[in-house]
C-alpha positions in Angstrom: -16.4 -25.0 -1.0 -18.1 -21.9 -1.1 -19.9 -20.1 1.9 -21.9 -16.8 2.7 -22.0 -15.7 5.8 -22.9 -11.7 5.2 -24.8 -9.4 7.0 -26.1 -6.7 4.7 -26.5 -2.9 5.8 -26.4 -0.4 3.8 -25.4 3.2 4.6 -24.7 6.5 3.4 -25.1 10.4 3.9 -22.5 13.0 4.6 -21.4 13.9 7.7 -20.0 17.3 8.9 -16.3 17.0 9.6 -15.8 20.1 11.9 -11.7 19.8 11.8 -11.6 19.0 7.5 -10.2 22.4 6.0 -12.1 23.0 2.6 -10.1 23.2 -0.5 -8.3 26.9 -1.1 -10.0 29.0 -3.7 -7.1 31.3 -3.3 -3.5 32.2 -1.5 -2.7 32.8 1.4 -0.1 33.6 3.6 -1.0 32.5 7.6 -0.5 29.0 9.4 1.7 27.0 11.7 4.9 25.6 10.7 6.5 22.6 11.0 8.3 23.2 14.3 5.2 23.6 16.1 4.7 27.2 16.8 1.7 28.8 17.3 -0.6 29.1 14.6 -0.4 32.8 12.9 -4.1 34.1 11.7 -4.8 33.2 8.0 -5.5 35.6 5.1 -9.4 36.5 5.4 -9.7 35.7 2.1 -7.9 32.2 2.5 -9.7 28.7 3.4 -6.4 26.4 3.0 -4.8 24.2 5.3 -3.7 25.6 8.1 -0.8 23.2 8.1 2.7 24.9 6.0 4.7 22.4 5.4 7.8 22.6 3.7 7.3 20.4 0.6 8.5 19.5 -2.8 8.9 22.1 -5.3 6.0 20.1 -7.5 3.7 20.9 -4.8 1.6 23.9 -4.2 1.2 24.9 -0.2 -1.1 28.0 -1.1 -4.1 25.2 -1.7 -5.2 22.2 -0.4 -7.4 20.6 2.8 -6.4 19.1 5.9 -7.6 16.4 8.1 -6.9 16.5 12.1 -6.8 13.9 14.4 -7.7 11.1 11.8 -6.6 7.2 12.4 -2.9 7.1 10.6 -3.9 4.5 7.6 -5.9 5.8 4.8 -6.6 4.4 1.2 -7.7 5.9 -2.3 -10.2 5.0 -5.3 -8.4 6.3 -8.3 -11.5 5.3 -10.6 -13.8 7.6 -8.4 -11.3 10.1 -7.0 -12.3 9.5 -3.2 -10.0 9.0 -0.5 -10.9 6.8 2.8 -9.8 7.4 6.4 -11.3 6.5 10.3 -12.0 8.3 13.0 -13.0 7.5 16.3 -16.8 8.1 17.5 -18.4 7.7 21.0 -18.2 4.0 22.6 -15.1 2.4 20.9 -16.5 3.1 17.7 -15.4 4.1 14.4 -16.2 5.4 11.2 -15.1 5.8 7.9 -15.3 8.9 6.3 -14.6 9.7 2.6 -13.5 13.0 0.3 -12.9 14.1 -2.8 -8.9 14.0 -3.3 -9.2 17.0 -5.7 -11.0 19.0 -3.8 -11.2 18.2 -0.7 -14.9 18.6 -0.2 -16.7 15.5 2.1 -18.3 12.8 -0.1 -20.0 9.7 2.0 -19.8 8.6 5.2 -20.3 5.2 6.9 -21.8 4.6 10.4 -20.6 4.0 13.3 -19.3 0.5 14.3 -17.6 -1.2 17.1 -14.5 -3.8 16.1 -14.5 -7.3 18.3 -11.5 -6.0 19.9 -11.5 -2.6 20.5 -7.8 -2.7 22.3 -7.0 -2.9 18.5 -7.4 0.0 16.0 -9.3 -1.3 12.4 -7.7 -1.7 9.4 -8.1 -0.2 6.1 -7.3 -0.8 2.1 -9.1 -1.1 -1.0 -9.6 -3.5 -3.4 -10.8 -2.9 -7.6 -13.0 -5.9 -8.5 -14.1 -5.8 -12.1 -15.1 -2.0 -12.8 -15.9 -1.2 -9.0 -13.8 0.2 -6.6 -14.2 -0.9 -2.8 -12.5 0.5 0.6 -12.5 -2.4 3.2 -12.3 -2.0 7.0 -10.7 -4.9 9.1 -10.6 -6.4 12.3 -9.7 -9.6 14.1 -10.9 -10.6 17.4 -13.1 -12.9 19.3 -17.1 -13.4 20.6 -18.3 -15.3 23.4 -15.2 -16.3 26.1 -12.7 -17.1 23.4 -11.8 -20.6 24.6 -11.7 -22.1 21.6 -10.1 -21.2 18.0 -13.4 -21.6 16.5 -14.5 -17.9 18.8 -12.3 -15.3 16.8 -12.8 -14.3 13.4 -11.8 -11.8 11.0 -15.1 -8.7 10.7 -15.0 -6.8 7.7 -17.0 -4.0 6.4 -17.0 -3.2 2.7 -17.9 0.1 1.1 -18.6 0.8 -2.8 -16.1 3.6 -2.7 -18.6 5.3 -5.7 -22.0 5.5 -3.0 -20.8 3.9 0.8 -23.0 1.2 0.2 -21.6 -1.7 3.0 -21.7 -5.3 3.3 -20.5 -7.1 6.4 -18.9 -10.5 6.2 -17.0 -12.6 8.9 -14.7 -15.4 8.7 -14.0 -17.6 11.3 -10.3 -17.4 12.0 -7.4 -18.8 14.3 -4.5 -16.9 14.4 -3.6 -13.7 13.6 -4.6 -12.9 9.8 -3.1 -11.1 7.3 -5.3 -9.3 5.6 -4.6 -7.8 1.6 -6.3 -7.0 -1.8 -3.6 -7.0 -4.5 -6.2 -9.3 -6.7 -9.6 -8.9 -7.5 -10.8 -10.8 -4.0 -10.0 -10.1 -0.4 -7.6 -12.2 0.9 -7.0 -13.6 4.3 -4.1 -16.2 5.2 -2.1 -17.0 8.5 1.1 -16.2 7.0 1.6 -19.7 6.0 -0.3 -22.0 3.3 -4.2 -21.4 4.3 -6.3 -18.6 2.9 -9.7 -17.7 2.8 -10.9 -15.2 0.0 -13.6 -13.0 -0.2 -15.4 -11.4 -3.0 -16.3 -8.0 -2.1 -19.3 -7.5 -4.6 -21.2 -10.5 -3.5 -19.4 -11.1 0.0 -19.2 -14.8 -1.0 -16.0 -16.4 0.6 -14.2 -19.4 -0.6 -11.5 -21.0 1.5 -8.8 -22.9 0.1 -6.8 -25.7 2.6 -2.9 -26.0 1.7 -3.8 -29.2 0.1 -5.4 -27.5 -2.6 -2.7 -25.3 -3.6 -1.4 -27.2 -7.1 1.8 -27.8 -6.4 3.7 -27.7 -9.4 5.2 -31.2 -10.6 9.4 -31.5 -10.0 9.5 -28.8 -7.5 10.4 -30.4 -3.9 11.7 -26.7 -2.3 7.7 -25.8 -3.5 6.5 -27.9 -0.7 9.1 -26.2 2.0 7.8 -23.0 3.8 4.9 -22.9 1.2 3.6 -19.1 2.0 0.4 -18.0 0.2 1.6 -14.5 -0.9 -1.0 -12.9 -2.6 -3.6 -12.7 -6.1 -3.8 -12.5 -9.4 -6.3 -12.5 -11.3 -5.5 -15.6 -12.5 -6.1 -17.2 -9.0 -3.7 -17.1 -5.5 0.4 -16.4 -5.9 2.3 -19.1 -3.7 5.8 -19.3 -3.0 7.9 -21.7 -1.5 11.5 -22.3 0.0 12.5 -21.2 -3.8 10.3 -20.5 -6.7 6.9 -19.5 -6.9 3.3 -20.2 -9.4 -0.1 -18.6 -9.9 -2.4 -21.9 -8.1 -3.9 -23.3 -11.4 -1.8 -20.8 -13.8 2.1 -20.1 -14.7 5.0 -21.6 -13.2 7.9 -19.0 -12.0 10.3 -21.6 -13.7 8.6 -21.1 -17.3 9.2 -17.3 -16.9 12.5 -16.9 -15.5 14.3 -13.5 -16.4 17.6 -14.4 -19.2 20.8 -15.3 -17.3 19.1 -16.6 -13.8 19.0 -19.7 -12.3 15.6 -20.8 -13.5 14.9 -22.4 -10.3 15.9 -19.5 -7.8 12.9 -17.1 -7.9 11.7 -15.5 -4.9 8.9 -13.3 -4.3 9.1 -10.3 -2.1 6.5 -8.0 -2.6 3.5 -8.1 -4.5 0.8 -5.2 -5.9 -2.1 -5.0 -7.7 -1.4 -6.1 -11.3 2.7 -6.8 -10.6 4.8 -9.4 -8.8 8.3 -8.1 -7.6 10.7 -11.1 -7.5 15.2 -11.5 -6.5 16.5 -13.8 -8.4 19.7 -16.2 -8.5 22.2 -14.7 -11.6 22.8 -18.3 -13.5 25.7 -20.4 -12.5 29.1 -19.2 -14.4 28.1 -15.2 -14.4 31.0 -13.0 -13.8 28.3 -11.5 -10.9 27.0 -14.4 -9.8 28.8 -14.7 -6.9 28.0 -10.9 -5.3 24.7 -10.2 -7.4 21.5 -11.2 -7.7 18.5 -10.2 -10.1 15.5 -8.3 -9.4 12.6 -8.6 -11.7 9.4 -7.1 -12.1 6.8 -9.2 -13.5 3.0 -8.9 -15.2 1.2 -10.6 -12.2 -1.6 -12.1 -14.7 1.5 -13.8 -17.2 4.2 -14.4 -15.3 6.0 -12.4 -17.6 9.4 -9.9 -16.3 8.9 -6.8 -17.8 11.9 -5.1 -16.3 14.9 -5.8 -13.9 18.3 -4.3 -12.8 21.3 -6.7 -10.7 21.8 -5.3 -7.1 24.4 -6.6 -4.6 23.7 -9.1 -2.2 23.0 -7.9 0.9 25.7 -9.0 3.9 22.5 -10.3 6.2 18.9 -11.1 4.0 16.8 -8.6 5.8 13.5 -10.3 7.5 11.4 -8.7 5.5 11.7 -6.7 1.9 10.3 -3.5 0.8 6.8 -3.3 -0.4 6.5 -2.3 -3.9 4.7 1.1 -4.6 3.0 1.5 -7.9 2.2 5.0 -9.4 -1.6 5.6 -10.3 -0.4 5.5 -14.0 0.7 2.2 -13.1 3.7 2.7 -15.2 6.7 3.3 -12.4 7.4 0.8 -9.3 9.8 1.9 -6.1 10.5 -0.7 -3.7 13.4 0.0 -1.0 16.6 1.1 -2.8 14.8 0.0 -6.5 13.6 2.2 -9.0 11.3 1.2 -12.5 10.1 2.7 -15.1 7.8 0.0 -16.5 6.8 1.4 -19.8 10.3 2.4 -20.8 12.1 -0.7 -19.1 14.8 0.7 -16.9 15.4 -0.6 -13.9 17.9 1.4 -11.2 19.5 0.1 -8.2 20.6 2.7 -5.9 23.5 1.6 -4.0 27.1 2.5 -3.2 30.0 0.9 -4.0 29.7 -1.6 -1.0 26.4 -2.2 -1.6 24.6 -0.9 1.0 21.7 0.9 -0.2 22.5 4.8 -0.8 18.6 5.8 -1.2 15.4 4.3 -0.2 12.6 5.9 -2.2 9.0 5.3 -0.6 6.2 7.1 -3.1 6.3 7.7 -7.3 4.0 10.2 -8.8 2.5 9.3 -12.2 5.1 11.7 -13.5 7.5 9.1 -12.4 9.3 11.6 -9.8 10.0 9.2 -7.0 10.0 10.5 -3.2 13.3 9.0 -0.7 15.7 9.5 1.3 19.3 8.6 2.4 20.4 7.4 5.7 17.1 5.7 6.8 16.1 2.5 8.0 13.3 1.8 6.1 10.2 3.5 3.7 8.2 4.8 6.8 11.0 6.7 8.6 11.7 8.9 5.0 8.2 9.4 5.2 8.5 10.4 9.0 11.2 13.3 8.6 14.3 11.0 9.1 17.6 10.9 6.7 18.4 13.3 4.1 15.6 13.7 1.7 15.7 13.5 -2.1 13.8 13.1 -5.3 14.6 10.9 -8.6 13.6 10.8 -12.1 12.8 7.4 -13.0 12.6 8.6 -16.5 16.3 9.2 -16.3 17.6 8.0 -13.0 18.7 11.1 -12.1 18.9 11.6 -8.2 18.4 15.2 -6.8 18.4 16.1 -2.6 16.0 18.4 -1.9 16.2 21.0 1.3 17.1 19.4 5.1 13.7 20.2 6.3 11.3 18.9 3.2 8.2 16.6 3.9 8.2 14.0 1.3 4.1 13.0 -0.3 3.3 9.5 1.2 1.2 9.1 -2.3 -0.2 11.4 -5.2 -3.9 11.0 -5.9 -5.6 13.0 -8.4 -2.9 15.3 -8.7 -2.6 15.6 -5.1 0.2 15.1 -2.7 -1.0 13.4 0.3 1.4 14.5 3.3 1.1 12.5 6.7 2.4 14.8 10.2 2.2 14.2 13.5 2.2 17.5 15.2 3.8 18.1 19.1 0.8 17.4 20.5 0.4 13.9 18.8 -2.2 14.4 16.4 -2.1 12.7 13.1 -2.2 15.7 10.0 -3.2 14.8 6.7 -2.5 17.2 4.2 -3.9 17.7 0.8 -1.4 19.6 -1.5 -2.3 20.1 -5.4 0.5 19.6 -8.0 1.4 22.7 -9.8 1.4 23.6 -12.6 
């Protein structure tokens, strides 16, 4: 059953953003470092960031634009070029401002608007729907005295990332949601089996109960912790206790990689357009008892397109690695795993032992992937921990790069995109182009 319950607004204009720093038409040679010294004056003739990070050697620190003091999640629109982030405005409100990666220069921004809970900081991401592009803002919280489950709900604003133009939708929600866009729709779900989707051109949502999820025939460990995990665009990606289908579509049994246990797949991380998957090595492999599969399949098919045999890890972590596509969409990094989709090689970086030797978290379109070793996770390379290095996906070839190096947490538009947190606890972003 299908239901609207929208509230149309529409807004646009630009805003002056007093603390953006307007791409550099030429060098320069001031700015604070890294450590957190005091600012030296810039070159008169200079308008780049102020920020010098040490980066990659691919990126240019003479150019660029810098954002100060913005809310830590931000999102892009490849099709149009634009990057989203928040800020915070008067009254618990916030407001989503947008640039152009390239250049830095302000596009749209939305207005002002106050979440349902404003202990809790919005969320953003972006969803592609057809030939549009949309950044979506999220919040969960409650209205009236939130006795009852039927009181909180999920608020989201959605922006055509090409002119700002918003719709508002919510959905009544218990729980707390998880909210993603790997598929052309909005999801929501609790984690579990129910999910609500909602289609960000019209703002139409559709909810669909666990009972409507299509179990596939002969599968009993289907129906054990049944998790909806994401969409296609062939309809919602469910998993359960072992194996996984497309609700209406492919069967993760039909599309098993060569030499797995057919009935062994498990889903881990999903993106827009691919479905990352571990599998079981078949029963009689000389690996079989220490390895296990990873495959990355077309989400729309089913089909693997790539995969490489890792060891099995001592304790099954509680969560996975999400997967990180390149805008070319031709190279995946997930953890200590490396593709090149359009040549397909797959790379598992670990040591002898098994334990993960690198954990890359970003890929350029160039298929130079961004890590490090010694870290926990994705976020703490990202955050200055471990020793940093860069890999060639093309190749595999893994190369450290200097102690102190700031690795890109995402290349748009020929654009590294550097997060920092200065001493005073400000969130940086920083624009650096490519060169060359």
């Amino acid at each position: 059953m299908r239901q609207r319950i929208v509230r149309l607004a529409l807004a646009g204009g630009v805003l002056v953003l007093a603390l953006l720093l307007l791409l550099a038409t030429c060098g320069g040679d001031g700015g604070s470092d890294e450590s957190g010294g005091s600012p030296k004056k810039p070159a008169a003739k200079s308008s780049g960031p102020s920020t010098r990070l040490t980066v990659p050697p691919a990126y240019s620190t003479a150019h660029g634009w810098e954002i100060i003091g913005a809310a830590p999640e931000f999102a892009v629109s490849r099709p149009t070029g634009r990057l989203a982030f928040l800020v915070t405005a008067s009254g618990n409100r916030y407001q989503l401002r947008t640039l152009d990666a390239a250049s830095g220069k302000l596009a749209w921004s939305g207005p002002a608007w106050r979440p349902p809970d404003p202990l809790h900081f919005p969320k953003l991401i972006s969803v592609a729907a057809a030939d549009r592009q949309f950044f979506v803002t999220w919040a969960y919280g409650k209205v009236g005295d939130g006795l009852s489950a039927t009181d909180t709900f999920v608020s989201l604003d959605v922006y055509d990332a090409a002119d700002g133009s918003r719709r508002r939708a919510e959905v009544p929600w218990s729980g707390a949601p998880k909210v993603t866009a790997t598929g052309p729709d909005i999801l929501i779900s609790d984690g579990r089996a129910n999910s609500a989707m909602i289609d960000p051109a019209t703002g139409e949502v559709s909810r669909v109960a666990s009972t409507a999820l299509k179990y596939p025939k002969g599968c009993p460990a289907c129906k054990q912790l049944t998790e909806v995990r994401g969409q296609t665009g062939q309809g919602l990606l469910v998993s359960g206790a072992e194996e996984f289908w497309v609700r209406g579509g492919w069967f993760s049994r039909n599309v098993a990689p060569k030499g797995t246990d057919r009935r062994s797949g498990v889903p881990t991380s999903v993106a827009p357009g691919w479905i990352l998957a571990k599998w079981q090595l078949a029963k009689g492999a000389k690996r079989a008892a220490s390895h296990e599969l990873w495959a990355v399949h077309e989400a729309a098919t089913g089909k693997p397109v790539v995969s490489v045999e890792c060891h099995r890890p001592a304790i099954e972590p509680g969560r996975y690695p999400e997967a990180v596509v390149a805008a070319s969409d031709g190279y995946l990094v997930a953890g200590n795993l490396g593709f090149d989709l359009g040549a397909a090689k797959g790379f598992c970086l670990e040591d002898e032992d098994g334990s993960a030797s690198v954990t890359l978290a970003s890929v350029t379109d160039r298929g130079v992937a961004y890590g490090a070793t010694n870290v926990r996770d994705a976020s703490d390379a990202l955050d200055g921990g471990g020793e940093p290095v860069e890999m060639e996906l093309t190749s595999g070839t893994v190369s450290p790069l200097s102690p102190n190096v700031r690795l890109p947490g995402m290349e748009t538009a020929g654009v590294g995109l550097f997060p920092w947190t200065d001493r005073r606890d400000r969130l940086h972003l920083i624009g650096y182009p490519r060169s060359g």
